[in-house]
C-alpha positions, 0 to 999 in steps of 0.5 A: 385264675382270671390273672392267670389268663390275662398275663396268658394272653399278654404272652401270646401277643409278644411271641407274636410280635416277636416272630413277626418283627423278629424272624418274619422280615428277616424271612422276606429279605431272605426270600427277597434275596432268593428271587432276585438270583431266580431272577437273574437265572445262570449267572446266580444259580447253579442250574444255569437256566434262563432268567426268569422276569417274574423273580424280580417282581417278588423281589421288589414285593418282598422289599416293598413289605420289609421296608414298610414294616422298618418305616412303620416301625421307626414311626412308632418310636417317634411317634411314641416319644412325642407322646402320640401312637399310629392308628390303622382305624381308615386302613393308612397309618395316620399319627393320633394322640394317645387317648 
């Protein structure tokens, strides 16, 4: 039974990293997307209302977030072939040795 719950538990954590790498930031791009033609206002929707500053911040917010999560993940795959691995252990991504 003890198996049973750890193969459980390793399934878990792919699904995971799956619908947050896989679907997650193509969502915020998506949402990205979205606000810079909130952003613009008329010229980019059909209400053709005024454009709205806030939407280019969380433009560049959702940007931001999908270009560090490609980063970090090509970082990891180099990392990985040298024979090392990312640590999060101070906050910042810093590259250790696998233990």
């Amino acid at each position: 039974m003890n198996s049973l719950s750890l193969a459980l538990e390793g399934v878990w954590k792919v699904l995971a990293a799956g619908l947050v790498l896989g679907a997650g930031l193509p969502v915020v791009f998506a949402l990205g997307v979205r606000a810079l033609a909130f952003a613009e206002g008329g010229e980019a929707e059909d209400s053709h209302a005024e454009p709205h500053p806030i939407g280019r911040v969380l433009a560049v917010i959702c940007f931001a977030v999908v270009a560090i999560g490609i980063i970090l993940g090509i970082t990891y795959i180099v990392a990985s072939g040298f024979g090392k691995t990312i640590s999060f252990e101070h906050v910042w991504p810093t590259i250790v040795d696998k233990h």
